[in-house]
Phi, psi and omega in degrees: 000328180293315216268322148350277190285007168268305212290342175292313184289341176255330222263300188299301175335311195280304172292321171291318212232288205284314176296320150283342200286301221266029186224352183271171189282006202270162173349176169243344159290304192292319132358305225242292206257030161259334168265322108011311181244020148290331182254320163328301171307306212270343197248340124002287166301298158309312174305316190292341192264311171318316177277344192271342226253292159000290167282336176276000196257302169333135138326113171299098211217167189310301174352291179294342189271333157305296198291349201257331169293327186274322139336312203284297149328325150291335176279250175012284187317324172298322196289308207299333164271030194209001148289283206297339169290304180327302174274347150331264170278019169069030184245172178247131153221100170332349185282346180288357192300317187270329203247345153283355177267347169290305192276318191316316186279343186267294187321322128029276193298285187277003146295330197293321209280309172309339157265008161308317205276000000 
């Protein structure tokens, strides 16, 4: 599902979102860093889909099971400004749809592996 959501986020992101930001009339700074911390998120993601993928491949050890716990908890915390946006302004904005289920499902993953143990 992470790695889903990195290829929606560069492939989808980029037409919808990144392609009018840099065709709108606001600056060539705000333009550069507004485009800029859009591929930072996409490059987030990959990397987390890299560590998530990794680690289900991988030997299981506490070390790891902390880091993929605290992944899951940043993915959950990512959803929650884009709730709030949502009822702020009265819009729907769909990324948490993808990104609290990334942790909701990792956190899962490791209750599943601890009563495995």
């Amino acid at each position: 599902m992470n790695l889903f959501t990195a290829f929606l986020h560069l492939i989808g992101g980029q037409i919808d979102l990144v392609n009018p930001l840099l065709d709108s009339s606001i600056t060539t700074q705000q333009k550069g860093e507004l485009t800029g911390a859009w591929h930072i998120v996409t490059i987030l993601l990959f990397f987390t889909a890299f560590i998530i993928l990794q680690s289900g491949f991988k030997n299981k050890d506490l070390q790891n099971s902390q880091q993929l716990k605290s992944l899951a908890i940043f993915y959950i915390l990512s959803g929650v400004p884009f709730i709030a946006i949502s009822v702020w302004l009265g819009i729907f904005a769909p990324q948490w749809i993808l990104l609290m289920p990334i942790g909701i499902l990792l956190l899962l993953g490791l209750q599943k592996q601890s009563i495995n143990e």
